[in-house]
GUMARSE-447273 format. One record per residue (C-alpha): residue in one letter; x, y, z; chain. Coordinates in steps of 0.05 Angstrom, whole numbers, plus 5000, padded with zeros to 4 digits. Layout:
BEGIN
- aa c1 c2 c3 ch
- a X Y Z A
...
END
This chain:
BEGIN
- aa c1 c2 c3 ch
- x 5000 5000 5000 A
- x 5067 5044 5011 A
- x 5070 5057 4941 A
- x 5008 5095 4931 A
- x 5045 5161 4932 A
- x 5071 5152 5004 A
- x 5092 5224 4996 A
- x 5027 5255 5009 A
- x 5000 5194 5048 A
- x 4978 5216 5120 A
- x 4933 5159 5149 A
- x 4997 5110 5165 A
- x 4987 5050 5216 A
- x 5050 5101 5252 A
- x 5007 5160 5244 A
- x 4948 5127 5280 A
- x 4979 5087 5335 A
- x 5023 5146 5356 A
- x 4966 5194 5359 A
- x 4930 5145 5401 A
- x 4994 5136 5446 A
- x 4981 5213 5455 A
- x 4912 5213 5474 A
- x 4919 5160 5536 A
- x 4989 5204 5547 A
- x 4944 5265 5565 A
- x 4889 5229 5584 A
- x 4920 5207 5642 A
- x 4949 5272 5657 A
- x 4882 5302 5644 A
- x 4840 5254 5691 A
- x 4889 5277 5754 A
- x 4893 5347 5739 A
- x 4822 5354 5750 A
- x 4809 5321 5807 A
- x 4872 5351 5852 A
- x 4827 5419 5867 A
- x 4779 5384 5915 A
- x 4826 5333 5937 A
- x 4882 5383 5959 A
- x 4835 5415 5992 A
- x 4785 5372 6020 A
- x 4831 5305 6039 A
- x 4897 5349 6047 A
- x 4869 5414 6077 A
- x 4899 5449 6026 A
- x 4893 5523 6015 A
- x 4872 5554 5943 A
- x 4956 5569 5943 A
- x 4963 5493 5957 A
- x 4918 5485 5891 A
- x 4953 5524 5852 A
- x 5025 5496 5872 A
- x 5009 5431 5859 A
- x 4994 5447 5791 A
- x 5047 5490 5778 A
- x 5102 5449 5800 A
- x 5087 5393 5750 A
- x 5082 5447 5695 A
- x 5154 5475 5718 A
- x 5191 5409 5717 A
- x 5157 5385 5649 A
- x 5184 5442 5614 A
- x 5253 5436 5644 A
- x 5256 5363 5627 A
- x 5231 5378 5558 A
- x 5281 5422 5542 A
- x 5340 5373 5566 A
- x 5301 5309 5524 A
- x 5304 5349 5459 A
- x 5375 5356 5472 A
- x 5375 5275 5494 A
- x 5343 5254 5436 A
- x 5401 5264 5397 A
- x 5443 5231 5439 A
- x 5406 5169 5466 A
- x 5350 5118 5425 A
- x 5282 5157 5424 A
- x 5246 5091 5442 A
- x 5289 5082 5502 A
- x 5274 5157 5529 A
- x 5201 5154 5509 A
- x 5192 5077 5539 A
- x 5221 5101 5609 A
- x 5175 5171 5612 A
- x 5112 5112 5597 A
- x 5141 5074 5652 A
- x 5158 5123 5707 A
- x 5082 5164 5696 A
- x 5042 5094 5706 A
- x 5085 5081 5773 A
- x 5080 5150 5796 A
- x 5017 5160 5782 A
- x 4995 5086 5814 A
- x 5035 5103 5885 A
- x 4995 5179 5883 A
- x 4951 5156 5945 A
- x 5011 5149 5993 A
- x 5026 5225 6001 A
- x 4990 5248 6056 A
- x 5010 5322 6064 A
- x 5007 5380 6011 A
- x 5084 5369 6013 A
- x 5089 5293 5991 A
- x 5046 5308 5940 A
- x 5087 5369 5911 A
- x 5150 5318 5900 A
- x 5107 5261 5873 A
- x 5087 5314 5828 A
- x 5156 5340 5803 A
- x 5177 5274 5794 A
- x 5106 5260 5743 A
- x 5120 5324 5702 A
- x 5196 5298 5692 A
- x 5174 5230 5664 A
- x 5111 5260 5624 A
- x 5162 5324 5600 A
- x 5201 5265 5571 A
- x 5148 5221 5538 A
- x 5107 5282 5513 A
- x 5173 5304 5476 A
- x 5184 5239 5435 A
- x 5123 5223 5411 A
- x 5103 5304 5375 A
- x 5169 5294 5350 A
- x 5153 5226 5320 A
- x 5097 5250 5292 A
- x 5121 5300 5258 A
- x 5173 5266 5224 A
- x 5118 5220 5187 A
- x 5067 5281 5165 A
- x 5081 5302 5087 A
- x 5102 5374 5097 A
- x 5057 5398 5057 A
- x 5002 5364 5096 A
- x 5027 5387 5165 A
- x 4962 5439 5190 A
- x 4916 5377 5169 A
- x 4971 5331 5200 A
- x 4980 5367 5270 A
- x 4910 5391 5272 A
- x 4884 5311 5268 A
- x 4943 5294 5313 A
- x 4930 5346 5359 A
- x 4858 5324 5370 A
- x 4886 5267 5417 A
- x 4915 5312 5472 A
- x 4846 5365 5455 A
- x 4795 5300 5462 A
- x 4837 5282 5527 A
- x 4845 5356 5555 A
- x 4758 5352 5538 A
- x 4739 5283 5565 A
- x 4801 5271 5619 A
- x 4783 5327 5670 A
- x 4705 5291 5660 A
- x 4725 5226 5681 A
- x 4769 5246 5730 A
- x 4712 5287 5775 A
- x 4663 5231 5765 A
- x 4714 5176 5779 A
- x 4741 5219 5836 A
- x 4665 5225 5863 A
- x 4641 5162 5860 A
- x 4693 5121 5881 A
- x 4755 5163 5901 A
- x 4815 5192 5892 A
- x 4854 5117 5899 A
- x 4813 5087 5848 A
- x 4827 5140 5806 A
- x 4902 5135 5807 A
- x 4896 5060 5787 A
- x 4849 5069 5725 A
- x 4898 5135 5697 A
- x 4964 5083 5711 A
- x 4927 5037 5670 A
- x 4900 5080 5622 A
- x 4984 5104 5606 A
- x 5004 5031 5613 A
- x 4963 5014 5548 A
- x 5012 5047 5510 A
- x 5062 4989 5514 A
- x 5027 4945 5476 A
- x 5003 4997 5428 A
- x 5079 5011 5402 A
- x 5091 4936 5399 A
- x 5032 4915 5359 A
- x 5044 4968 5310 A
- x 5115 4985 5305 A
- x 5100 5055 5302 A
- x 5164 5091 5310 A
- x 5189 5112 5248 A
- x 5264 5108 5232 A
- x 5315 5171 5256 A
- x 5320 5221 5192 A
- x 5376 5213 5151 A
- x 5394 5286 5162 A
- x 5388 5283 5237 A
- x 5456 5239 5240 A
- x 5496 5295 5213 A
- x 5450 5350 5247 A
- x 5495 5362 5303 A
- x 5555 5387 5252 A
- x 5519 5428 5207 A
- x 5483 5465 5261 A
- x 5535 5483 5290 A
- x 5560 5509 5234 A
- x 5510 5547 5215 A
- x 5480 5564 5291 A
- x 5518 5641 5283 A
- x 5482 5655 5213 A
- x 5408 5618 5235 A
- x 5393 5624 5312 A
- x 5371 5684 5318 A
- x 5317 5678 5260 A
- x 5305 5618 5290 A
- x 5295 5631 5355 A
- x 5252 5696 5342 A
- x 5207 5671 5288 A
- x 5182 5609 5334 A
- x 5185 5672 5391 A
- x 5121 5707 5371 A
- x 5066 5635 5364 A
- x 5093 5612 5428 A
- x 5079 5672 5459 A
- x 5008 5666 5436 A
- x 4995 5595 5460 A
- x 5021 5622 5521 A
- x 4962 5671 5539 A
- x 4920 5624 5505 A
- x 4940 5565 5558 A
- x 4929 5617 5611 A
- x 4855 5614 5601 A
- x 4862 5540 5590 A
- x 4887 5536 5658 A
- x 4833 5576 5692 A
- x 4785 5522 5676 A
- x 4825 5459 5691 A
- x 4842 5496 5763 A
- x 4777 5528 5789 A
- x 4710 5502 5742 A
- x 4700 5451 5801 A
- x 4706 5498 5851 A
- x 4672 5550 5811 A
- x 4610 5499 5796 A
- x 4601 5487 5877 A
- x 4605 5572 5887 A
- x 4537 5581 5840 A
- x 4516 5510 5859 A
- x 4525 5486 5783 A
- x 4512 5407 5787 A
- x 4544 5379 5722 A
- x 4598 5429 5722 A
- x 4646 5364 5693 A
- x 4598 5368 5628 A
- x 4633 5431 5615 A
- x 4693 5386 5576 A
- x 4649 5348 5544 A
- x 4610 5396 5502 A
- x 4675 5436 5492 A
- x 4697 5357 5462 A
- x 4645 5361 5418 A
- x 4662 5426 5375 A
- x 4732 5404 5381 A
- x 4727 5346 5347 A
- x 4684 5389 5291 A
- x 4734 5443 5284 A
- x 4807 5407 5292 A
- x 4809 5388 5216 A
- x 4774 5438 5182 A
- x 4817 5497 5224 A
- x 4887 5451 5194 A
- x 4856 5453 5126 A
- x 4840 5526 5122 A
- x 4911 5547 5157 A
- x 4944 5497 5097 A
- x 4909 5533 5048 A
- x 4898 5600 5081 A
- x 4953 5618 5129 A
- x 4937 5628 5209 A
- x 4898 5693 5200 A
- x 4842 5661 5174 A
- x 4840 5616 5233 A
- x 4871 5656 5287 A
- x 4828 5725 5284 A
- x 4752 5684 5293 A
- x 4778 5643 5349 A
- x 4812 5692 5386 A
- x 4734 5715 5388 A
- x 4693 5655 5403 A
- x 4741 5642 5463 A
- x 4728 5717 5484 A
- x 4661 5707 5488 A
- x 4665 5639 5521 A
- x 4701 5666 5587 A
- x 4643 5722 5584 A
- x 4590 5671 5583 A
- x 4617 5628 5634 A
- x 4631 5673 5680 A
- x 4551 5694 5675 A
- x 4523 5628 5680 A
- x 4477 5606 5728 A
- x 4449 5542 5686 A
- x 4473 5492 5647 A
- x 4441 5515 5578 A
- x 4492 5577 5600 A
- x 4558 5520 5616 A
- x 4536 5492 5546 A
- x 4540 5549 5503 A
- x 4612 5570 5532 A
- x 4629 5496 5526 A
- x 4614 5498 5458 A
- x 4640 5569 5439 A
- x 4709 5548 5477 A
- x 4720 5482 5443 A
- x 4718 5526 5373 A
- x 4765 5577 5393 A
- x 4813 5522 5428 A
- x 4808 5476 5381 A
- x 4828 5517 5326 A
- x 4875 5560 5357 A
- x 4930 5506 5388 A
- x 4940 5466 5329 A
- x 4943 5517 5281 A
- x 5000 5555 5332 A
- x 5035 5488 5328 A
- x 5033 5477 5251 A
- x 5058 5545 5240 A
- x 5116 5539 5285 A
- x 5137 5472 5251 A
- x 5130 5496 5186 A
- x 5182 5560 5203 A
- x 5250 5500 5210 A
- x 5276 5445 5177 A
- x 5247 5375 5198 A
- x 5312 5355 5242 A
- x 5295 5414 5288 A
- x 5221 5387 5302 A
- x 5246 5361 5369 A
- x 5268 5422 5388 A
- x 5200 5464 5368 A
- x 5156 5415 5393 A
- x 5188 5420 5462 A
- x 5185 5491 5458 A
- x 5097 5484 5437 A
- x 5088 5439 5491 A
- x 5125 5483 5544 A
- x 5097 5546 5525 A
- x 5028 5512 5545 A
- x 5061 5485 5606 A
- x 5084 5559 5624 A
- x 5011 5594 5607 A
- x 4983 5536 5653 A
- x 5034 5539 5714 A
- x 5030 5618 5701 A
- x 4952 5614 5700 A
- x 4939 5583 5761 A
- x 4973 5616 5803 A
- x 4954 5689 5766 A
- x 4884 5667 5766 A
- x 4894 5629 5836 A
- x 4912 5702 5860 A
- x 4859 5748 5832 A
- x 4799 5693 5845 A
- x 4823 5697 5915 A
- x 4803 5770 5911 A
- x 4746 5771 5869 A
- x 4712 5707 5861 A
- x 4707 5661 5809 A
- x 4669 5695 5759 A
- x 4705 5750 5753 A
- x 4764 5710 5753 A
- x 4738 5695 5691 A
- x 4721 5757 5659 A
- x 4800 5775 5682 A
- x 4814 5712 5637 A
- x 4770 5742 5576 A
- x 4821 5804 5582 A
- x 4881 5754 5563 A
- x 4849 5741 5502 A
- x 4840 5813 5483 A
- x 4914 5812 5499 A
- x 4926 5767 5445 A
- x 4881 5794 5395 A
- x 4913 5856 5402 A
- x 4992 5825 5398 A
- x 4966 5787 5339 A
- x 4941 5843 5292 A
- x 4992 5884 5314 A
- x 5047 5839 5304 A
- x 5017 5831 5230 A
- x 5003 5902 5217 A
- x 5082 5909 5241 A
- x 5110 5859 5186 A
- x 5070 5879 5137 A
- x 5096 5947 5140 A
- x 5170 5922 5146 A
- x 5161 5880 5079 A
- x 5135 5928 5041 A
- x 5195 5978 5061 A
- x 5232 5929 5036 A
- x 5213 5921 4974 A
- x 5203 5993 4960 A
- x 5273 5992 4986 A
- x 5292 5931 4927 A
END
């Protein structure tokens, strides 16, 4: 079947089995997150600080250790780093239950973001090595949809989990749920071979690091920034919509990440194929909106027709926005230095979610929830503002310079 123009071809067995190692990667990741809120502070008598801290510190160590596995990765065999991170999240993430003070739990949880900083390195990187280039917004935005479904559905089984049966049952189904990924990479083989340019990477960079680092480094500077403030948000409703559901006695508050599943699921693809065939305005600009209005909504909503509609409008704007971010950034270097910008995607949202909850941790302490929220909106207006600014900026530049030609 290879030879039906494998150039183009994006459906491999690799393509699918990796993207499916993501999903139960983040799912797990997802399903804890949630449920640490009420647990820090109902089983530990934790403090909203506590709360915050405890996601934060997994957030910090992830995007140290991501930075030192891109670096690894061309050192050591990429199966060997990525079957270790598997290895270390399931038995971390199985012994959870033991920590009995705020403290414990903080070093269990630098010790999870080191080994999930390492395993959520490898396999964006794998990926990206098998998309055709000029496939990659459809590629990443597919892709993508397994740590978007798992970000959705994750924090929803982890409250429900966590309420019915508690917070030690839920460590044992999430160490499962990463555990499945073994047998996934053995069935299907799915790691492709190391690029033929990546062996002789090392030389020619340095070589050419003087003439290329800073365009580089300050092209990839501007969509990271942007997923930043946009992970900001993220993080106000992985670290408070719990506690925020109990303040305006919200029942279902969990169904929040399900409806925002569904319109995430709609949008992924079609927001890859318009950024392949339109660019990242096109996509960027309306999204930036619907997740505007989203925060507003939510932080007015006293019923769940209200949770639904900035579910729905939040799943658009997400769902677009990351995975177009991350396409654009890959497509601005050579395929060798995917490691090395997919470490920098994935720690940019690490830094707007550490940075988030403990920005948003501060100012809900002061105001409350929902205007927590409507502080949240205002990041957003941040970044539409950067954006078209930013674009306005370069536009101006490049036609100086070609007056200037």
């Amino acid at each position: 079947m290879q030879h039906h123009d494998p150039s183009t071809r994006l459906w491999t067995l690799s393509f699918i089995s990796l993207t499916l190692c993501s999903f139960l990667l983040f799912l797990n990741l997802q399903m804890l997150l949630s449920a640490f809120p009420s647990y820090v502070k109902n089983e530990l008598s934790g403090s909203d600080l506590s709360v915050s801290l405890v996601i934060s510190v997994f957030a910090v160590s992830a995007m140290l250790t991501r930075f030192l596995t891109a670096g690894l990765m061309r050192r050591l065999n990429r199966n060997v780093i990525l079957l270790v991170g598997v290895a270390a999240m399931a038995a971390i993430t199985g012994i959870h239950t033991i920590a009995h003070s705020v403290e414990s739990l903080l070093v269990m949880r630098i010790c999870y973001g080191v080994s999930f900083g390492m395993a959520s390195t490898v396999i964006p990187t794998l990926v990206s090595q098998i998309i055709p280039r000029a496939r990659m917004g459809e590629g990443i935005g597919y892709f993508g949809l397994s740590s978007s479904l798992a970000m959705s559905i994750g924090p929803m089984i982890g409250l429900n989990v966590m309420k019915q049966s508690g917070f030690g049952m839920l460590s044992v189904i999430s160490a499962a749920t990463v555990l499945l990924i073994f047998p996934i990479m053995l069935i299907s083989r799915s790691i492709p071979p190391i690029p033929v340019k990546e062996a002789n990477a090392g030389a020619r960079a340095a070589a050419v690091s003087t003439a290329t680092t800073p365009s580089f480094s300050s092209r990839l500077l501007f969509p990271a920034l942007l997923n930043v403030i946009l992970s900001v948000t993220y993080s106000g409703l992985l670290s408070f919509i719990a506690l925020y559901g109990e303040s305006v006695h919200l029942e279902q508050v969990g169904l929040f990440f399900l409806f925002n599943a569904v319109t995430i699921i709609i949008i992924r693809p079609i927001s890859g194929k318009i950024f392949d065939s339109r660019g990242h305005g096109a996509v960027l600009l309306p999204a930036a909106l619907c997740v505007i209005a989203s925060l507003l909504v939510l932080s007015y909503a006293a019923d769940l027709p209200m949770l639904i509609v900035s579910a729905l409008l939040y799943g658009l704007g997400f769902g677009a926005i990351q995975p177009t971010l991350q396409a654009w950034m890959l497509r601005l270097v050579p395929q060798e230095q995917h490691g090395t910008v997919n470490s920098l995607f994935y720690n940019s949202t690490d830094l707007g979610v550490a940075g988030g909850a403990l920005i948003l941790g501060a100012i809900s302490t002061v105001t409350g929830y929902a205007a927590m929220y409507r502080y949240a909106a205002e990041f957003m207006v941040v970044f539409l503002l950067l954006y078209v600014g930013v674009r306005y900026f370069s536009a101006r530049q490049a036609r100086k310079a070609e007056l200037a030609a």
